[in-house]
C-alpha positions in Angstrom: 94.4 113.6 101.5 94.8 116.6 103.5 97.9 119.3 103.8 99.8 118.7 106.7 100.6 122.3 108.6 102.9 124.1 107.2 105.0 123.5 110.3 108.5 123.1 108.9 107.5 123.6 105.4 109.7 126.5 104.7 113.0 124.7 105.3 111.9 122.3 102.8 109.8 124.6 100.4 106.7 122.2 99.9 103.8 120.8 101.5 103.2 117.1 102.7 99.2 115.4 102.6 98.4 112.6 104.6 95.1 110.8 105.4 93.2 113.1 107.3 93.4 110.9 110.4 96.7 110.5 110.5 97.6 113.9 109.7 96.0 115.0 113.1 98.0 112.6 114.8 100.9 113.5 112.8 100.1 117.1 114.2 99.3 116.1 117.5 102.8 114.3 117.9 104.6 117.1 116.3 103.8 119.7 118.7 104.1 117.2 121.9 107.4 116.9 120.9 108.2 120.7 120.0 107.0 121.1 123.3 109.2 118.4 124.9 112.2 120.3 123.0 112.1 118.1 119.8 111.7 119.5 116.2 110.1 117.3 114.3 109.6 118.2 110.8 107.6 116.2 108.2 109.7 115.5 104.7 108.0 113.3 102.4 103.9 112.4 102.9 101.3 110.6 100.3 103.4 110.1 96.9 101.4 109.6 93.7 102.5 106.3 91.6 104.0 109.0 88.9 106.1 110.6 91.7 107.0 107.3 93.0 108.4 106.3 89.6 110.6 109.4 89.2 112.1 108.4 92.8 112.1 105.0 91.5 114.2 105.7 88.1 116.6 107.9 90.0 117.5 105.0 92.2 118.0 102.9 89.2 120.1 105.5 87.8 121.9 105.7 91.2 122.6 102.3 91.7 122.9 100.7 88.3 119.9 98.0 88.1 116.4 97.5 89.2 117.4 95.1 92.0 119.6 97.2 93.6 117.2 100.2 93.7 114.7 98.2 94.9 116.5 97.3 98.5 115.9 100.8 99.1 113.0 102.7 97.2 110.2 100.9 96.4 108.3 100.3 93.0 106.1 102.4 91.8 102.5 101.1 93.6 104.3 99.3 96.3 105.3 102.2 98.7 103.6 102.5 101.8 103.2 106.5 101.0 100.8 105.9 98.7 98.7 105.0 101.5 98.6 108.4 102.8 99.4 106.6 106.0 103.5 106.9 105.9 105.7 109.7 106.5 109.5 110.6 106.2 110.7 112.6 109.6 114.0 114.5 110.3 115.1 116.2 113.1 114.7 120.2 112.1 118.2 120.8 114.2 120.0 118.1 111.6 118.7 118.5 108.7 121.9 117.0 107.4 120.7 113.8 108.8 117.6 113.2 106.7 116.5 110.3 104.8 120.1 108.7 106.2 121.0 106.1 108.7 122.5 109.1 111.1 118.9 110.3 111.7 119.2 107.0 114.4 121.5 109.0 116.4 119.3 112.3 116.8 117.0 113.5 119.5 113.9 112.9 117.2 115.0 109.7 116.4 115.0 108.6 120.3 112.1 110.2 121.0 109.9 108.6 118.5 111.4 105.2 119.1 109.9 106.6 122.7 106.8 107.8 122.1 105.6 107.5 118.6 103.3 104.4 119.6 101.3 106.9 121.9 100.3 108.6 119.1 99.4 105.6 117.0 102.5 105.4 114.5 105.3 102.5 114.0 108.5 102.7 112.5 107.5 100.8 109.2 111.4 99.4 108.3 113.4 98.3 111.4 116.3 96.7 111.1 116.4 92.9 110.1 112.1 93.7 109.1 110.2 90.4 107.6 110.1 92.3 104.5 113.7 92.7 103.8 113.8 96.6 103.3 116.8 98.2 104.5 116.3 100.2 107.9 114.8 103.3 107.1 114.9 104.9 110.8 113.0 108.2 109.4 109.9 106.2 107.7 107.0 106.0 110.2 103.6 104.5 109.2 100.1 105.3 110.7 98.7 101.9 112.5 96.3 104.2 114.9 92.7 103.1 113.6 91.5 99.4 112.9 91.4 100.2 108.7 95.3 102.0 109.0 96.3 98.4 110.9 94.6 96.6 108.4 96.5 98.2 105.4 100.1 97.1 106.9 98.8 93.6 108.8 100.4 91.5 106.4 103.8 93.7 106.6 104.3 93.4 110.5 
């Protein structure tokens, strides 16, 4: 895994790591976008199983049972950021509207349901998806090389 620029890492006070590949797509779309007016800013990368079960008990907490948690946060070894291929986006003009539904109705939303497939990503959980994850319009996964499509085949 590599450190993802620190573009937009001060309004969120940590760094992201992706797969080296597609953190230089990651980049590459990033500023395309900055310089079509967008802001862009990178939230949640590659998540260790131990981080993923933290997330994972929280939800539990949150929502009252297993079940329910898992409809939106995956179990620990089953998330797609463990892949170093996935990454949480938010619009850096509303930040508000991370990691919620509303991030469909922002300027970075549109344009990566635009052009993110130029830059070989996906949005991993549309709505109604064959996996039966909630939407998550701010989860985009890395399908740009023959081994990145290979890791999510089965989920698309």
């Amino acid at each position: 895994m590599v450190i993802i620029s620190s573009y937009g890492a001060r309004q969120y006070q940590r760094f992201e790591y992706l797969h080296p590949e597609a953190a230089k797509a990651l980049m590459n779309m990033i500023y395309t976008a900055r310089d079509e007016g967008v802001w862009l800013v990178p939230v949640s990368g590659f998540r260790t199983v131990e981080q993923q079960e933290e997330l994972f008990k929280a939800q539990i907490q949150r929502r009252g049972s297993l079940e329910a948690a898992a409809k939106v946060s995956a179990p620990p070894g089953y998330s797609e950021h463990h892949t170093g291929l996935a990454i949480d986006l938010t619009d850096g003009n509303f930040p508000k509207k991370d990691i919620t539904i509303d991030f469909e109705n922002t300027k970075a939303f549109q344009w990566l349901t635009r052009r993110a497939q130029e830059f070989g990503f996906e949005l991993s959980f549309p709505p109604n998806n064959s996996q039966g994850v909630s939407y998550e319009p701010w989860h985009w996964r890395y399908i740009g090389s023959p081994e990145a499509a290979a890791a999510f085949a089965q989920a698309r």
